[in-house]
PADREN-118926 format. One record per atom (N, C-alpha, C): residue in three letters; x negated, y, z. Coordinates in pm, whole numbers, plus 50000, padded with zeros to 5 digits. Each point is the difference from the previous one (the first is absolute). Layout:
N
alaXYZ ...
//
This chain:
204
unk241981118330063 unk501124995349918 unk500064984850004 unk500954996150036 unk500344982349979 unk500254997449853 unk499134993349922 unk499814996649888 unk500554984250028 unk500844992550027 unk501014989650005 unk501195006749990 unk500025011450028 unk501755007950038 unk500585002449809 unk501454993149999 unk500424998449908 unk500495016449954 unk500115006349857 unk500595012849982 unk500974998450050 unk500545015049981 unk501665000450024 unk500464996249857 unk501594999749989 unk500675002949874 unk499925012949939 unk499795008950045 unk500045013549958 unk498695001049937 unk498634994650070 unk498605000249956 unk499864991949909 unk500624986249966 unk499964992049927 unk500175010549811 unk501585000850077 unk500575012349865 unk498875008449954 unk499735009350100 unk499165010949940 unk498994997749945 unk498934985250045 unk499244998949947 unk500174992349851 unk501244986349994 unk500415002149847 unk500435010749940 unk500035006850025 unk500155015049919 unk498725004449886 unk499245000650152 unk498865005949970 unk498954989049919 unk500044991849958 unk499024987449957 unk501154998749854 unk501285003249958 unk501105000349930 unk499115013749909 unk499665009050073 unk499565010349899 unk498815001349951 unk499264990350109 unk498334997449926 unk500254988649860 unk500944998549987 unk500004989749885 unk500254984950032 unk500174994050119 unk500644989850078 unk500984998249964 unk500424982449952 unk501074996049985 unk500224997050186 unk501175001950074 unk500144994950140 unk501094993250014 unk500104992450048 unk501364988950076 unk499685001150156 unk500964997350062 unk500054998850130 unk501094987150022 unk499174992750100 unk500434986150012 unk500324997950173 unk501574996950045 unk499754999650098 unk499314988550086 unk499374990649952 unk499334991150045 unk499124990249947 unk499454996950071 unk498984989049926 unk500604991849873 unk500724991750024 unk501164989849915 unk500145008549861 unk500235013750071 unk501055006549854 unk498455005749908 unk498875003850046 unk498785007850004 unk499494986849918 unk499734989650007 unk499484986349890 unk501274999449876 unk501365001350046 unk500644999349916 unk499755008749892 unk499875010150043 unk499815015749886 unk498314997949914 unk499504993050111 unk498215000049936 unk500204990249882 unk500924992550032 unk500154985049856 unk500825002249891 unk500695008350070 unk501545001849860 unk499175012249902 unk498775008350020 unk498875010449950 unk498874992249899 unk500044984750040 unk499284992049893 unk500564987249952 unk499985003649871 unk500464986549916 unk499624990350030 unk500114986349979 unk499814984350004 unk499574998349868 unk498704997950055 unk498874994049888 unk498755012249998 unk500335010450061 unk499095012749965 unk498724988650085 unk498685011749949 unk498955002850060 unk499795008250135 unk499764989650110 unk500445013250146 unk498685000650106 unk499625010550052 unk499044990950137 unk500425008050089 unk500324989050049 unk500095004450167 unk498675002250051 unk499805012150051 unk498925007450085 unk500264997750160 unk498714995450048 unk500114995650142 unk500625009950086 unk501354999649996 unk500755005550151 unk500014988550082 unk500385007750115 unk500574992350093 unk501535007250014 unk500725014949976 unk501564999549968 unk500324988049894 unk499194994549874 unk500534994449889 unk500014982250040 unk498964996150169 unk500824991949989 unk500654996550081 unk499985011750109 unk501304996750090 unk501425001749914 unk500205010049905 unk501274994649926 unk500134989449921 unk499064994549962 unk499814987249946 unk499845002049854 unk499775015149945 unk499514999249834 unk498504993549973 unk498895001150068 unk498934988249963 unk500214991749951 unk501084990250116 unk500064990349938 unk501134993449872 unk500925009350011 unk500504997949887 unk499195001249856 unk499195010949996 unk499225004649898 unk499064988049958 unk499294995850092 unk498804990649991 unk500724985249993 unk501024993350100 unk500214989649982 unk501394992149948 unk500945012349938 unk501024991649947 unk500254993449886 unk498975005949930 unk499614996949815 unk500995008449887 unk500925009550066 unk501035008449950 unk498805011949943 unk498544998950053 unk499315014249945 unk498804995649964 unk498955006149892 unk498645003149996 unk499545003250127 unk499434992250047 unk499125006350124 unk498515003250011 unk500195014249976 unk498004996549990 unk499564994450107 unk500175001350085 unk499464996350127 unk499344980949971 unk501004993749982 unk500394988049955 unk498465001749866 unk500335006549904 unk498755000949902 unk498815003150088 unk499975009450063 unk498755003650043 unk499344985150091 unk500564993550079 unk499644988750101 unk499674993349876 unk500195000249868 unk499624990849890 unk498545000249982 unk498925007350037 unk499175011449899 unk498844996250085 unk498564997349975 unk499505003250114 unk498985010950011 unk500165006750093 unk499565011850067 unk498565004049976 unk498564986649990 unk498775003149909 unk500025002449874 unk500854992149905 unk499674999449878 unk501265006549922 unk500725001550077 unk501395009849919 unk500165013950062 unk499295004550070 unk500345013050085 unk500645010149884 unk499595001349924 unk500185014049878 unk501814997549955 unk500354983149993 unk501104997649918 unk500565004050125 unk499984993750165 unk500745001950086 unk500265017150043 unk499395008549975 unk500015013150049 unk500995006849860 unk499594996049876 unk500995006949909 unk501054992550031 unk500314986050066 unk501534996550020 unk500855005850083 unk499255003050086 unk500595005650159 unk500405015449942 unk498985006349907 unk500085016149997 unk501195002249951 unk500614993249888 unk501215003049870 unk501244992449987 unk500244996650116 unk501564988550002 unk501305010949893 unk501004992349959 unk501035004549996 unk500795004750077 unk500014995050114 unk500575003050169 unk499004999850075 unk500065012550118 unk499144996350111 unk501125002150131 unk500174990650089 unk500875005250120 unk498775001350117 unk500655009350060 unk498965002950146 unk500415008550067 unk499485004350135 unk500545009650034 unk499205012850031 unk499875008850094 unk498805009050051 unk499945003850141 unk499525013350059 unk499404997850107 unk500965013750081 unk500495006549923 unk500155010350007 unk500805010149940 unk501215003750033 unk500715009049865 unk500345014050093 unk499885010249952 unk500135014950091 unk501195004549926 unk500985007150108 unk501165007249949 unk499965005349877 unk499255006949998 unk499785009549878 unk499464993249844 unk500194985250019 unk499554992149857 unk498854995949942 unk499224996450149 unk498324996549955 unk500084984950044 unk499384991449957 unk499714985350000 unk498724999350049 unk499454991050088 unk498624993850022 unk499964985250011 unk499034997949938 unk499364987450042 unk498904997550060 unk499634996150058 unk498964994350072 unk499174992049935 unk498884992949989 unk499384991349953 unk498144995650026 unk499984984750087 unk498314997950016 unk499424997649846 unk500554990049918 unk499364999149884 unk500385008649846 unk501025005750034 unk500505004949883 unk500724995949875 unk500104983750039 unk500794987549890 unk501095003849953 unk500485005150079 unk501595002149924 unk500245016649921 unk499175007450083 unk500145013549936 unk500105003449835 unk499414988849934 unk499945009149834 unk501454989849964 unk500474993450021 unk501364995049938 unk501105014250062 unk499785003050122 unk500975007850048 unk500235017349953 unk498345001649945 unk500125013149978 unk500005006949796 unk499754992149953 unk500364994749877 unk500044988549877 unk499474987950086 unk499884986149931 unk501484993149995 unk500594998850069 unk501014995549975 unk501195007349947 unk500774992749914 unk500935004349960 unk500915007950066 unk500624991650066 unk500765005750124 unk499694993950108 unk500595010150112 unk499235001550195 unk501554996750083 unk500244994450066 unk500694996250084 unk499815001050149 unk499805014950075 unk499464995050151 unk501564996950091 unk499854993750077 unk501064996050112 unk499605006550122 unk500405008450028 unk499245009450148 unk501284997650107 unk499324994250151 unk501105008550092 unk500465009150060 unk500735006850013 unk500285013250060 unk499085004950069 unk499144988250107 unk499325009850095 unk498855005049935 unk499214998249900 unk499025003749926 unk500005016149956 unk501305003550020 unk500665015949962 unk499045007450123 unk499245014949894 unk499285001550143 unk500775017849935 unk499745010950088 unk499885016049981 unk499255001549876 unk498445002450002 unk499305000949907 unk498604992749990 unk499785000249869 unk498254995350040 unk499454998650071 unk499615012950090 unk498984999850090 unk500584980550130 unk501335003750020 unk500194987750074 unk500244985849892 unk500414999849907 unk499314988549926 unk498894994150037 unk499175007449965 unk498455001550042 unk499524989950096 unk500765008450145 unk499774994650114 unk501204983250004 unk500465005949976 unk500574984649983 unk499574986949913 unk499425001149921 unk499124992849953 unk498614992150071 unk499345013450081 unk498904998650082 unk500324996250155 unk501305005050041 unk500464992550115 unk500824992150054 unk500624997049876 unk501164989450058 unk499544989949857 unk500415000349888 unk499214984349865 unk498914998850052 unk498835003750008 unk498984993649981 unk499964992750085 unk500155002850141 unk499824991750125 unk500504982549970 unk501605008249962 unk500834984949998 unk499484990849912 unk499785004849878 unk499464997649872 unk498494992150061 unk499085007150099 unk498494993849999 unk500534984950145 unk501485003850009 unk500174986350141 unk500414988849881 unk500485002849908 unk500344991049863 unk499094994449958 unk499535005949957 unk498704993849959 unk499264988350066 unk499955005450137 unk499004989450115 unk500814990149986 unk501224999250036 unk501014987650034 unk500304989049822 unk499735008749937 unk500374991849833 unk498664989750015 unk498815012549962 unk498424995349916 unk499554999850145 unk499805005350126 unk499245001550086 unk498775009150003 unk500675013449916 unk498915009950007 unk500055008850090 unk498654996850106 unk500225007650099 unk499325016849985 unk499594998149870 unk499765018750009 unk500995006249980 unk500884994449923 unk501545005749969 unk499805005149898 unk501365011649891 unk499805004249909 unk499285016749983 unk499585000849897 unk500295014949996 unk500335006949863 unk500065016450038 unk500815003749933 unk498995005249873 unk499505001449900 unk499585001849900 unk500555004649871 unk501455002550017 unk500575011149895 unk501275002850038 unk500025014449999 unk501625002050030 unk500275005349855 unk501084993349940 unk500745007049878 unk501275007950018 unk500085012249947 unk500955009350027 unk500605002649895 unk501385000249981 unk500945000649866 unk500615010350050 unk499765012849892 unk501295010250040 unk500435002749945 unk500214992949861 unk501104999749918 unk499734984749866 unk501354999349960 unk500194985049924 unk499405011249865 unk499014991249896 unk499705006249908 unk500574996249862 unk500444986449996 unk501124999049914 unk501364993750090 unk501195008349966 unk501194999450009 unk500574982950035 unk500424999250101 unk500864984250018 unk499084992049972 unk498575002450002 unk498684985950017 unk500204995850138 unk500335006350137 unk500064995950118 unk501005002950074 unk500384986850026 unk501625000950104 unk499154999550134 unk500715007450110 unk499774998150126 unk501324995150085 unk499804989650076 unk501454993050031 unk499265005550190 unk500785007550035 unk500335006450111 unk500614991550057 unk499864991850159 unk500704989250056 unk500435006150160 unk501065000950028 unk500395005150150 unk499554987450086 unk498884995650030 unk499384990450074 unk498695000149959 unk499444997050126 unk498174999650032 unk499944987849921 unk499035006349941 unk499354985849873 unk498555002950025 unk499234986850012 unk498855002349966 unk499365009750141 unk498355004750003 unk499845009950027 unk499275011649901 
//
């Protein structure tokens, strides 16, 4: 399976359908431009927000709106405040409980299952009930059949790109790995998580 290959429109549909009945708020955005537009007009000016390390969030450019326009709370912005020996406890309950978390995931299957991927696990407890509300920005091609190819797509097409990221940012040449996959197969409270569906490759 080519895990770059964008859905169809028809797969796009079916799978907002199906993520619509797990309890998913869904939008579908036809593009990047319109896909940041929808992620900002979802949070107030002045809220509490963190942007969670994508790389879809900053090729559309919500990072940096979030972190550097002064229109938002940025934990991120708080957290670089803090330091990491002697504040670890304040920095981990900051990161866990935002008012907003935007991000995206690794993985969404027709049938209305979400994955994420994750080496350290940082972002997982804001996404799965610390934060108020969840905002992921996914691109179409992330749309897989079912699990089982999630799965593999995670293990054969993110991680790779994800461990060449790494080397070229920090210069880690062991690369990343994968140390938790989180699986959502259904929203457990009602309209806590929008998923903004984008007809363009975002991210991997």
């Amino acid at each position: 399976m080519d895990y770059s290959q964008l859905a169809s429109n028809e797969t796009i549909q079916k799978t907002k359908a199906a993520l619509e009945k797990n309890g998913y708020k869904v939008i579908v955005a036809e593009n990047a431009a319109e896909a940041k537009a929808k992620a900002l007009e979802l949070v107030p000016k002045g809220a509490e927000v963190f942007a969670l390390s994508s790389e879809t969030l900053k090729t559309i450019g919500v990072t940096g709106e979030i972190d550097e326009s002064g229109n938002y709370k940025s934990v991120r912005g708080e957290l670089n405040k803090l330091d990491k020996t002697t504040q670890a406890k304040e920095m981990r309950m900051l990161g866990a409980a935002p008012d907003y978390a935007l991000g995206s995931v690794h993985a969404v299957t027709e049938d209305g299952k979400v994955l994420i991927a994750s080496n350290t696990g940082s972002q997982l407890p804001a996404d799965v009930c610390g934060a108020g509300r969840v905002i992921w920005v996914v691109g179409a091609q992330k749309i897989v059949p079912d699990e089982e190819q999630a799965k593999k797509r995670i293990y054969e097409y993110v991680l790779p790109l994800e461990s060449v990221r790494l080397n070229k940012a920090y210069n880690m040449t062991a690369g990343s790995f994968v140390s938790f996959i989180l699986t959502f197969y259904r929203a457990f409270s009602p309209d806590r998580i929008t998923i903004i569906l984008v007809k363009e490759a975002l991210g991997f």
